[in-house]
Residue frames as qw, qx, qy, qz and C-alpha x, y, z in Angstrom:
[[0.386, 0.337, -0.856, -0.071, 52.59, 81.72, -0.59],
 [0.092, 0.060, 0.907, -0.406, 51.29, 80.17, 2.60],
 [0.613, 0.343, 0.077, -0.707, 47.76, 81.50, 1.31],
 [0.617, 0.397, -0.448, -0.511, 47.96, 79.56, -1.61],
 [0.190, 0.157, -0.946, 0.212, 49.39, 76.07, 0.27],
 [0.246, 0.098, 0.766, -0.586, 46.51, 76.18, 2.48],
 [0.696, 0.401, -0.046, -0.594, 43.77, 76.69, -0.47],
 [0.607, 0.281, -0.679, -0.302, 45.52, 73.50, -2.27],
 [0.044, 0.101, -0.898, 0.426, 45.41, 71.72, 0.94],
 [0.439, 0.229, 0.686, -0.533, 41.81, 72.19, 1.62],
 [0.615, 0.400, -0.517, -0.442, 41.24, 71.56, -2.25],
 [0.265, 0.315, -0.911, -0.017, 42.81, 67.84, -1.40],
 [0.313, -0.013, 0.722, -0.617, 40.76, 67.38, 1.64],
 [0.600, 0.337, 0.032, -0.725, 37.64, 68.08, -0.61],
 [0.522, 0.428, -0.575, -0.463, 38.31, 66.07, -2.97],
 [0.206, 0.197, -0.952, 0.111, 39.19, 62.84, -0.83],
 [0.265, 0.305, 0.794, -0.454, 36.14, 63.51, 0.91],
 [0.482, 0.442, -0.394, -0.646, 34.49, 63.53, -2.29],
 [0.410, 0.152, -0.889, -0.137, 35.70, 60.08, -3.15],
 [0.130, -0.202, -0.952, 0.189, 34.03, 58.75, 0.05],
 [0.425, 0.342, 0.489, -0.681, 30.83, 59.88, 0.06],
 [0.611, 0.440, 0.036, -0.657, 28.09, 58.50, -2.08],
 [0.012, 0.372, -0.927, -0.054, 29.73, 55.20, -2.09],
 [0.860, -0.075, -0.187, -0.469, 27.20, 52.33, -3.26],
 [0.350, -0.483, 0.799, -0.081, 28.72, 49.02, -0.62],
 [0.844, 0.431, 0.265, -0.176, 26.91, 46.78, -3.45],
 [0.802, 0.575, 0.057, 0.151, 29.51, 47.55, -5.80],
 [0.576, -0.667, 0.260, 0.395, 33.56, 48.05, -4.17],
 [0.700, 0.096, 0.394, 0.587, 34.84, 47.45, -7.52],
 [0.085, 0.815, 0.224, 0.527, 33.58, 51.43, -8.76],
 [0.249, -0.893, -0.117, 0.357, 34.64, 53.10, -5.54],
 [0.408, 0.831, -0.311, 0.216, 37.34, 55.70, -6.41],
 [0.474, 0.513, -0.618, 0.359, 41.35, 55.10, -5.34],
 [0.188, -0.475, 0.499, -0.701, 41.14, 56.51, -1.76],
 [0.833, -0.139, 0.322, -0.428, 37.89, 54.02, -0.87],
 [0.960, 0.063, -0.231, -0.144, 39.52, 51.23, -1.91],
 [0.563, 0.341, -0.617, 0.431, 42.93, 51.56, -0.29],
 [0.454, -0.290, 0.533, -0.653, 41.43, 52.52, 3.20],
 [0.909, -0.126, 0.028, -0.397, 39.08, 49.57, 2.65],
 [0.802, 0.313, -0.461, 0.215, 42.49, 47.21, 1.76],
 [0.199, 0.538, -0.464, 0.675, 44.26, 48.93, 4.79],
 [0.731, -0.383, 0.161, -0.540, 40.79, 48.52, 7.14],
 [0.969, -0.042, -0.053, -0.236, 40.91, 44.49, 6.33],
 [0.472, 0.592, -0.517, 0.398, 44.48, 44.46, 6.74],
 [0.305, -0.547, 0.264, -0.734, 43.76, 46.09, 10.01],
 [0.824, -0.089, 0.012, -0.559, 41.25, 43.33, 10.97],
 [0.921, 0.170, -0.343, 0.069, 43.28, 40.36, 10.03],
 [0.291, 0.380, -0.592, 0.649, 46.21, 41.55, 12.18],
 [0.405, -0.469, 0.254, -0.743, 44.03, 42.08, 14.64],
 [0.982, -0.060, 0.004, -0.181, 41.79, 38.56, 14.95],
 [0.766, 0.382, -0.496, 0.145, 45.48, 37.08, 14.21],
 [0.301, 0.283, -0.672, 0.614, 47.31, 38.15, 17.14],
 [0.728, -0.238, 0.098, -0.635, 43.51, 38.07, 19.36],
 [0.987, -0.020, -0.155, 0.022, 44.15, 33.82, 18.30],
 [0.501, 0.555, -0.511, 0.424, 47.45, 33.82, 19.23],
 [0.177, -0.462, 0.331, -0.803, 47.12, 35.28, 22.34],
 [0.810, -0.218, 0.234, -0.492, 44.43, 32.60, 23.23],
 [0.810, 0.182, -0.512, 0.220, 46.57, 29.69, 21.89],
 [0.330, 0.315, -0.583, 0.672, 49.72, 31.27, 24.25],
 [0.432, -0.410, 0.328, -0.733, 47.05, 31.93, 27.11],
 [0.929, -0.255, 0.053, -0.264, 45.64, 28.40, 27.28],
 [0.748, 0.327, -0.463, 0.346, 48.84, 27.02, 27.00],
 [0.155, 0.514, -0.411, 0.737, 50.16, 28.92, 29.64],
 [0.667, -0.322, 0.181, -0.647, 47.44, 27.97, 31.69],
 [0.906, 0.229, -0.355, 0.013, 47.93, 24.36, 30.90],
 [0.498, 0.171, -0.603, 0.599, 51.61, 24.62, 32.69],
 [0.211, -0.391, 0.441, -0.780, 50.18, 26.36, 35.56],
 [0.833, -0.218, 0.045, -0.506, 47.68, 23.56, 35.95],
 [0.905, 0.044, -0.304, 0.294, 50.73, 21.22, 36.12],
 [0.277, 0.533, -0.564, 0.566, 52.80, 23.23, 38.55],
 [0.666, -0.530, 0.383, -0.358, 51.00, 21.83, 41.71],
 [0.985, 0.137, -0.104, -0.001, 51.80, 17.99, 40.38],
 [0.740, 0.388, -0.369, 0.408, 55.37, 18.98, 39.67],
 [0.274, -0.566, 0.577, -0.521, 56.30, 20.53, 43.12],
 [0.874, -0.287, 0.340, -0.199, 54.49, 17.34, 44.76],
 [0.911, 0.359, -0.184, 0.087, 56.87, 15.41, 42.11],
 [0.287, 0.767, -0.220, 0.530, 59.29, 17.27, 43.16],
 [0.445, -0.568, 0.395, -0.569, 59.13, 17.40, 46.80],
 [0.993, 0.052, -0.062, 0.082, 58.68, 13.21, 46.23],
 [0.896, 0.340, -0.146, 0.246, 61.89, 13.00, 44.71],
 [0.147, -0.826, 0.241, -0.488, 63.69, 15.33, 47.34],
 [0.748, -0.482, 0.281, -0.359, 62.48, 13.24, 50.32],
 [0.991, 0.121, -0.047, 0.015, 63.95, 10.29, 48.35],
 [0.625, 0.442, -0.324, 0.556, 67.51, 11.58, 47.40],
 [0.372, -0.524, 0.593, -0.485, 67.67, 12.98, 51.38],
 [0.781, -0.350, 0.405, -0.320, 66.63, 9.52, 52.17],
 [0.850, 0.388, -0.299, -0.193, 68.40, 7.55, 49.87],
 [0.208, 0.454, -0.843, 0.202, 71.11, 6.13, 51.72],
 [0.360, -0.166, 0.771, -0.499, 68.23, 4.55, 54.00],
 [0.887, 0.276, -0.032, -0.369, 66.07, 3.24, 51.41],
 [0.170, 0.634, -0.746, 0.115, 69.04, 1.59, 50.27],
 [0.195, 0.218, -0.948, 0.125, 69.55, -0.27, 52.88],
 [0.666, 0.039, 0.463, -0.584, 66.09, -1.10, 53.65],
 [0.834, 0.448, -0.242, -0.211, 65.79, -2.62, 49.89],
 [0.400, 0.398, -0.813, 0.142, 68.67, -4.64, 51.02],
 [0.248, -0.145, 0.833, -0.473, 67.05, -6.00, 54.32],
 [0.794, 0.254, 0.394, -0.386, 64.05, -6.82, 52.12],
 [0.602, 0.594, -0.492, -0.208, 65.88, -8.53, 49.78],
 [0.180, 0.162, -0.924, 0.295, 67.63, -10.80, 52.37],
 [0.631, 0.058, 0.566, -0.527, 64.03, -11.41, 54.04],
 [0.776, 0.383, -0.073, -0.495, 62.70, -12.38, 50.80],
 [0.472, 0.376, -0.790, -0.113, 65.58, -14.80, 50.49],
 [0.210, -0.215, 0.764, -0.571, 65.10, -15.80, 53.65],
 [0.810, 0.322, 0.254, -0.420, 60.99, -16.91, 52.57],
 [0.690, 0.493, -0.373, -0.376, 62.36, -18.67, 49.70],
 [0.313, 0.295, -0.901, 0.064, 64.67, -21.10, 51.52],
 [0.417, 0.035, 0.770, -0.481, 61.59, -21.98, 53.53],
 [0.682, 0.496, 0.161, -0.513, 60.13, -23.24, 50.20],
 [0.507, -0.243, 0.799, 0.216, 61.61, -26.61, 48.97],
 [0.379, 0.409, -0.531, -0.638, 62.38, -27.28, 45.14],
 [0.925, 0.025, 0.029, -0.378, 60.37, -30.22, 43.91],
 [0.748, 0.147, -0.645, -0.049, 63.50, -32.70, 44.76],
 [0.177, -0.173, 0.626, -0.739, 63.04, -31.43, 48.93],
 [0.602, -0.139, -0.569, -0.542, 59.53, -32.73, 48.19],
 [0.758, 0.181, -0.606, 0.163, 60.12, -36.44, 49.21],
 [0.263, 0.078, -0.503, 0.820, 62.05, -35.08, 52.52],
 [0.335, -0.215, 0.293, -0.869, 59.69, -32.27, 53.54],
 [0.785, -0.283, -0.336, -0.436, 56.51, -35.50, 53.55],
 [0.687, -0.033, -0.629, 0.362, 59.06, -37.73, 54.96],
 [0.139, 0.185, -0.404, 0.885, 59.41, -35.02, 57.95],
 [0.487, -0.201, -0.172, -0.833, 56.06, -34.65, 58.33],
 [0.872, -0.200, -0.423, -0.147, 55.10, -38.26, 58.78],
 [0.619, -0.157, -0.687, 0.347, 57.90, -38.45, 61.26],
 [0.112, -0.396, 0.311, -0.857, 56.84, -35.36, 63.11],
 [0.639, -0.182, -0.207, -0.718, 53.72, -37.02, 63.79],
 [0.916, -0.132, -0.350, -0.147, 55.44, -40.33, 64.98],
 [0.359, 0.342, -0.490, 0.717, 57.48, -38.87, 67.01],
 [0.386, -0.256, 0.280, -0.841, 54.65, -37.73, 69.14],
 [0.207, 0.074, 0.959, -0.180, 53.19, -41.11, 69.28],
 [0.584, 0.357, 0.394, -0.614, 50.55, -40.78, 67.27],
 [0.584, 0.083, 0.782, 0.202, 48.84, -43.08, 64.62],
 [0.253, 0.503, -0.358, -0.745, 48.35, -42.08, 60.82],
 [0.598, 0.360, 0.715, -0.040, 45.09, -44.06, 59.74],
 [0.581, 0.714, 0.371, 0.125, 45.43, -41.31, 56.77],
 [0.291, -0.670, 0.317, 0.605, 48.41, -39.32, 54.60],
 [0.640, 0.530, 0.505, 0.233, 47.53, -38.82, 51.03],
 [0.177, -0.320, 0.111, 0.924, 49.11, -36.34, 48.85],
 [0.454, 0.692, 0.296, -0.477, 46.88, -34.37, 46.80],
 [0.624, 0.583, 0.233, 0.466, 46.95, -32.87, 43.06],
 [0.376, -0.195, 0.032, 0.905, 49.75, -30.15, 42.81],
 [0.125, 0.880, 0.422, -0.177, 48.32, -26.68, 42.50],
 [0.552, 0.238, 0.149, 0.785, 50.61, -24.26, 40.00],
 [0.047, 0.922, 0.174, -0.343, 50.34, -20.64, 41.00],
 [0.507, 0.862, -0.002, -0.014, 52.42, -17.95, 39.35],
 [0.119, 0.716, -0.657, 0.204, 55.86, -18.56, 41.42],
 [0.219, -0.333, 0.884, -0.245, 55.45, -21.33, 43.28],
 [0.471, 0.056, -0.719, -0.508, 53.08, -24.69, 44.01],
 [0.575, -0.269, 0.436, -0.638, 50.86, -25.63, 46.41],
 [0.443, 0.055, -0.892, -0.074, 50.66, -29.64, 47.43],
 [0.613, -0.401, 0.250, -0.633, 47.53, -30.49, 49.75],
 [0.390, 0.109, -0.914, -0.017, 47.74, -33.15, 51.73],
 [0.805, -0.424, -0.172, -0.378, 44.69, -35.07, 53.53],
 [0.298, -0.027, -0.845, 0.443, 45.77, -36.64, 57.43],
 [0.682, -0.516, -0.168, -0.490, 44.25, -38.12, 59.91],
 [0.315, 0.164, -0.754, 0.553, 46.13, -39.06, 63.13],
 [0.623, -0.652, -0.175, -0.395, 45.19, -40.06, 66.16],
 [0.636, 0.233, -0.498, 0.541, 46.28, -39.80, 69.98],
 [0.419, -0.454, -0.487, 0.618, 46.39, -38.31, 73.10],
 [0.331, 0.868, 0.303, 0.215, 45.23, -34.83, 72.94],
 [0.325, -0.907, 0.156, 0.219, 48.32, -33.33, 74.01],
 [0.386, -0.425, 0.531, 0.623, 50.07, -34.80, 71.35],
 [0.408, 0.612, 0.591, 0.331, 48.30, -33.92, 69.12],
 [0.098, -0.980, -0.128, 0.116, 48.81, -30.37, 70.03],
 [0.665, -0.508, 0.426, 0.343, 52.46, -31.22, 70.19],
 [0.517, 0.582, 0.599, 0.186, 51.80, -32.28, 66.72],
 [0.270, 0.890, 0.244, 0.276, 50.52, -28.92, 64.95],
 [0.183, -0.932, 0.270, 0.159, 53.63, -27.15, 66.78],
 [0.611, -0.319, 0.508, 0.516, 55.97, -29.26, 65.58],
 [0.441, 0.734, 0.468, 0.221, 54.13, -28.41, 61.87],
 [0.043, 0.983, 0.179, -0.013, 54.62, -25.14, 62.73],
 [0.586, -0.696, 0.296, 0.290, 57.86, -25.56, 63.61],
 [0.806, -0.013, 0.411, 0.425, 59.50, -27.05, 61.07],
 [0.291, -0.382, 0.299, 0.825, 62.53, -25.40, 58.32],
 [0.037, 0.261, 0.601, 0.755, 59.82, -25.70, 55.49],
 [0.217, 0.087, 0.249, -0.940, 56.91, -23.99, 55.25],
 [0.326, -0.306, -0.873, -0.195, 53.61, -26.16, 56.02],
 [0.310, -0.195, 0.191, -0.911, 50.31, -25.21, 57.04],
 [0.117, 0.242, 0.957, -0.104, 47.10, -26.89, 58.70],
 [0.502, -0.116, -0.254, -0.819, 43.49, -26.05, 57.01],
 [0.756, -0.117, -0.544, -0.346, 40.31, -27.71, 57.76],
 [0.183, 0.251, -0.885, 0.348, 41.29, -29.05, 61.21],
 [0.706, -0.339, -0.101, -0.614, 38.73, -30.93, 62.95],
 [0.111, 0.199, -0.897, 0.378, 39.14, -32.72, 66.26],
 [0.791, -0.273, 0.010, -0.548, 36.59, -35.08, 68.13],
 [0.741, -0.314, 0.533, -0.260, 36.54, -38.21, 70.20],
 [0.174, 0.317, -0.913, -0.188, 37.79, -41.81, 68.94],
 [0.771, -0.108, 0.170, -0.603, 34.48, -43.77, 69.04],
 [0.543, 0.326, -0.774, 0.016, 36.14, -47.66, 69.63],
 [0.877, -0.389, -0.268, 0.088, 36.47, -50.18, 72.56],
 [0.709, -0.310, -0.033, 0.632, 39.95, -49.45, 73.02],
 [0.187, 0.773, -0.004, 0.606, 40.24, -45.70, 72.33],
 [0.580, -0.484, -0.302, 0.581, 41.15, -44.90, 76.21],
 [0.131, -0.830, -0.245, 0.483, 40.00, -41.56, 75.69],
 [0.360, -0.136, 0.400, 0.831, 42.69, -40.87, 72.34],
 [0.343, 0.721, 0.084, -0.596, 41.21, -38.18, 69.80],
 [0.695, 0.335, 0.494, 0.401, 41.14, -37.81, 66.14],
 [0.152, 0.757, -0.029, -0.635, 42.18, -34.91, 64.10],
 [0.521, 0.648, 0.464, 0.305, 41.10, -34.47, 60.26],
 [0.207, -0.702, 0.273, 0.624, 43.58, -31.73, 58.33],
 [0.705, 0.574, 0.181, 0.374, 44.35, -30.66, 55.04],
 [0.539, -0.580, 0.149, 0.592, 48.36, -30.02, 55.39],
 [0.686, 0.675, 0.135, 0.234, 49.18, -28.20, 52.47],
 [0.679, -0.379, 0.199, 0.596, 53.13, -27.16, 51.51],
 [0.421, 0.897, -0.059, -0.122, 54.50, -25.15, 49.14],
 [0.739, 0.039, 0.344, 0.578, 57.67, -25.87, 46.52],
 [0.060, 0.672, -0.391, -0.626, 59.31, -22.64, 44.44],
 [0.800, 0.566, 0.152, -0.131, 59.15, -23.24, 40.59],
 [0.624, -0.184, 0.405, 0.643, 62.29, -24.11, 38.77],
 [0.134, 0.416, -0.444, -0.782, 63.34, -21.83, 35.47],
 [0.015, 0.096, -0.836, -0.540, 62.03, -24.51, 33.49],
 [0.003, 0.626, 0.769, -0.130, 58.27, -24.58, 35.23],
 [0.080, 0.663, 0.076, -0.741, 58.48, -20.57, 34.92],
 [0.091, 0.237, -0.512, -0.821, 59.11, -20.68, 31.28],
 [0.060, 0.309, 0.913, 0.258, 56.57, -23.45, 30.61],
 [0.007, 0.668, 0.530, -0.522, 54.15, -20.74, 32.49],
 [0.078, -0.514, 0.122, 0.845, 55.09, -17.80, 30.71],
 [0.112, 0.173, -0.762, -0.614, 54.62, -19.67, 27.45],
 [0.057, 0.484, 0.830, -0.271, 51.43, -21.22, 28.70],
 [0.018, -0.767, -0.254, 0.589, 49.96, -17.50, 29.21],
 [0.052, -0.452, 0.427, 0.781, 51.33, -16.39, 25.78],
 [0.099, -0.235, -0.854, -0.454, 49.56, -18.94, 23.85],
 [0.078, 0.707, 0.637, -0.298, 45.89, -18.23, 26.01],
 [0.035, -0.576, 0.122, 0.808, 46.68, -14.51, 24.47],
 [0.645, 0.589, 0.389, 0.294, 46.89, -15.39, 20.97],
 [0.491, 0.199, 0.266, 0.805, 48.05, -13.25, 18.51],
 [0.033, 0.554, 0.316, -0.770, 47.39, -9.75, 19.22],
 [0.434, 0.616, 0.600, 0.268, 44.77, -8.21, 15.99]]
């Protein structure tokens, strides 16, 4: 019995290797059974293969990808630590600059302090005994928050009050600056030694809501219509 199993067994063998041999690769559609299901099974093979080969390199550069973002996120990370340990002191720093910043703004007079802040000026200047052969306002300058007014003087006087002068400038509740200062001799009969001093005082005013919007809208129209 086993005799006879093993002769039909190596009968089969024969035979399959039979089918593959003397295979023309010109013409797959004539092999016998066997060569064409190994050849269906091979390319099976092949496609699984290359499939999960691309995969693999999708899931590898990806993977790589996040690892090339895990230094960023620690430093992000470590950022946002330092903050929430420090947050009760930011806090109140962002409050103390918040009250400075108010603090700059009341030294910056709305355009009806104007009027006042020149008036002050002129009397700083005659307080110290000195004469004002010149006090001209300028043309207003719009920046983006505020406005810049230049004014042209020319006073003369003793030179110690004239120093006196540019401290009281300095001194005062608005904020006024001197540019341009130029000081020399009084060339007269009667000058008894007084000086002259050439300045361009310039002030600054905050914008109302209604100069911001005009801005805003100003800037919107230069834009145009986006294309």
């Amino acid at each position: 019995m086993a005799k006879n199993l093993n002769i039909d067994l190596n009968t089969l063998f024969e035979q399959a290797q039979g089918q593959f041999s003397g295979l023309n690769p010109n013409e797959p559609g004539q092999w016998p059974l066997l060569p064409k299901l190994a050849s269906f099974m091979l390319a099976i093979v092949v496609v699984v293969i290359l499939g999960w080969v691309a995969l693999l390199s999708s899931q590898s550069d990806e993977l790589q990808a996040e690892r090339d973002k895990e230094p960023q996120l620690k430093t992000e990370y470590q950022a946002k630590v330092a903050q929430a340990v420090n947050l009760a002191e930011l806090r109140k720093q962002r409050i103390q600059v918040e009250e400075y910043v108010k603090q700059l703004e009341k030294q910056l007079p709305g355009k009806a302090d104007m009027d006042a802040l020149l008036s002050d000026i002129n009397q700083a200047g005659l307080g110290r005994g000195l004469d004002f052969e010149l006090f001209r306002p300028g043309q207003v300058v719009v920046k983006d928050y505020y406005a810049e007014l230049p004014i042209a003087i020319r006073v003369t006087g003793r030179f110690h009050d004239i120093g006196a002068f540019t401290a009281d400038i300095a001194n005062l509740s608005r904020i006024v600056t001197l540019h341009n200062m130029v000081v020399g001799s009084v060339v007269s009969k009667d000058a008894q030694g007084n000086l002259f001093m050439d300045a361009t005082a310039r002030t600054y005013r905050y914008l109302d809501q209604t100069e911001l919007d005009a801005i805003r809208a100003e800037k919107a129209k230069q834009k145009g219509p986006k294309k």
